[in-house]
C-alpha positions in Angstrom: -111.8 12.3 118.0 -115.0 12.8 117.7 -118.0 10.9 119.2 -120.3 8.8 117.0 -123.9 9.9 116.4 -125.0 6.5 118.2 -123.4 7.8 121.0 -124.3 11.1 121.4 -128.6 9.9 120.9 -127.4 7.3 123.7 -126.3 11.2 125.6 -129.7 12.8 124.4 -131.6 9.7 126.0 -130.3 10.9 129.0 -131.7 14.7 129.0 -135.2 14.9 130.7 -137.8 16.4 129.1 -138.4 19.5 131.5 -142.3 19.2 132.2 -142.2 16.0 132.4 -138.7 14.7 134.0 -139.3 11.1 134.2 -138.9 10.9 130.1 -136.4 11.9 128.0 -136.3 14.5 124.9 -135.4 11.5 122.6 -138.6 9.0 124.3 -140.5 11.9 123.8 -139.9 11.9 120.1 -138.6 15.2 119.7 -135.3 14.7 119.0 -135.4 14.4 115.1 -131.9 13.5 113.8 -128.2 14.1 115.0 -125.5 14.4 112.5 -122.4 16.7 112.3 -121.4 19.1 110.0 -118.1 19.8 109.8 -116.9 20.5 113.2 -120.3 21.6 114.6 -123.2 18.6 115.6 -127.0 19.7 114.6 -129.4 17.9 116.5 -133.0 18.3 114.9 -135.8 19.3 117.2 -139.6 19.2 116.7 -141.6 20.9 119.8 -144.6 19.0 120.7 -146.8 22.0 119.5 -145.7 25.5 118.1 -145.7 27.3 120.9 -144.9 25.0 123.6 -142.9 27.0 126.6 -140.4 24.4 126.9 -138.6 24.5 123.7 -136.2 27.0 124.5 -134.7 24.8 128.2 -135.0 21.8 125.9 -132.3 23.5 123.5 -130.7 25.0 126.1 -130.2 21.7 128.0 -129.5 20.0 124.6 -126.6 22.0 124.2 -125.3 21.4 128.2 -125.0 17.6 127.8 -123.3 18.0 125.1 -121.0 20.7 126.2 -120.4 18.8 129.3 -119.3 15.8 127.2 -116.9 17.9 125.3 -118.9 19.0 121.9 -118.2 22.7 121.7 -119.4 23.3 118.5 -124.0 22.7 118.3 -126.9 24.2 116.8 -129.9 23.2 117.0 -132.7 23.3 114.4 -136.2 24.0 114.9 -138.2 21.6 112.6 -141.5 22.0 112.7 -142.5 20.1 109.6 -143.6 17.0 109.6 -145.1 18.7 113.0 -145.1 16.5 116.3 -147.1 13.6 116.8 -148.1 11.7 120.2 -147.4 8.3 117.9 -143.1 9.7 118.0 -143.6 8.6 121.7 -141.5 5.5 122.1 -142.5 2.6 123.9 -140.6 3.0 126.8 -141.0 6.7 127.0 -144.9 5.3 127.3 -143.8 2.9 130.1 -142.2 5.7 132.0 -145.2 8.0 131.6 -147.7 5.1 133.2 -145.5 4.0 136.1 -144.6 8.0 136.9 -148.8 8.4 137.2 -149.4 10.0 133.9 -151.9 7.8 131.5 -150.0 7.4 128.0 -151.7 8.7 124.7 -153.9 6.4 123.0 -155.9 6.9 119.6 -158.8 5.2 121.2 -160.1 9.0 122.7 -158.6 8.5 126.4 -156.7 6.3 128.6 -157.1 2.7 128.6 -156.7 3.0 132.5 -155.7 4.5 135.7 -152.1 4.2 136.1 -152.2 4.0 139.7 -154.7 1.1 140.0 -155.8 0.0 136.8 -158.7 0.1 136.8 -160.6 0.7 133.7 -162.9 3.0 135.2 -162.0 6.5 134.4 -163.6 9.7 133.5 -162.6 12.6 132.4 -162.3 16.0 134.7 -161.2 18.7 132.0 -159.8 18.9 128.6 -156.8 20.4 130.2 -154.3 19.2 132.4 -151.4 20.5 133.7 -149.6 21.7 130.6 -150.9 21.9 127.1 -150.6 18.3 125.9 -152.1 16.8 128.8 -155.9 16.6 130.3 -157.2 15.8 133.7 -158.9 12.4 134.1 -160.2 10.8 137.4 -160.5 7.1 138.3 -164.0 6.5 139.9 -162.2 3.6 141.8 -159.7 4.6 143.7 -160.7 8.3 143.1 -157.4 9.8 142.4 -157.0 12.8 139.7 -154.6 11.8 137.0 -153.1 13.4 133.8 -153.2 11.8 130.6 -151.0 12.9 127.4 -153.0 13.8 124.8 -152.6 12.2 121.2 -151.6 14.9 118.6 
């Protein structure tokens, strides 16, 4: 019998996204749809951007948990149109970002505040951060660095 595609996004929830561990490939919003076909499951990625360095462990680990779970038969398919936006972020993958020390993406043109002490009083270091979709902010407060996820 074969699982239903409720469960297996409840599975993909569970698969961390691999520059960013604390949040999975689904609250990141990459995950795009699951459905079978046939006997074989395609699961629908989008990469954050186009060349993002990650998108070949994501589908490799994609694949894993679902192996490990007893799908044998997956392909995964690269879509890249509509591309990626920071706005696929759910709210809890948001939530996880903040309490994990990275400030969330907001339209507004940088983070509302430090995620380690709130305070509103940030500036920022560099354009980029650690990895592609992020930049390096500082607090002027408590004087930590921080990253914060870029809106796309």
């Amino acid at each position: 019998m074969r699982p239903e595609v409720a469960e297996i996004w409840d599975w993909l929830d569970q698969v961390p996204d691999p520059e960013i561990p604390v949040i999975s490939v689904v609250d990141l919003g990459i995950v795009r749809g699951v459905e079978w076909d046939s006997d074989t499951l395609e699961v629908a990625v989008t990469p954050t951007y186009s060349g993002c360095p990650a998108t070949s462990v994501i589908s490799m680990d994609i694949e894993t948990a679902l192996r490990d779970r007893g799908i044998e038969k997956t392909r995964i398919k690269m879509q890249i149109s509509p591309p990626w936006t920071s706005d696929w972020l759910t709210e809890k993958g948001s939530a996880k970002l903040e309490d994990y020390g990275i400030a969330p993406p907001r339209a507004a043109g940088g983070p509302k505040h430090c995620p380690r002490c709130k305070s509103e009083n940030v500036s920022r270091i560099s354009q980029f951060g650690s990895t592609p979709c992020k930049a390096q902010w500082r607090c002027t407060d408590c004087l930590e660095p921080f990253d914060y996820f870029k809106c796309i």
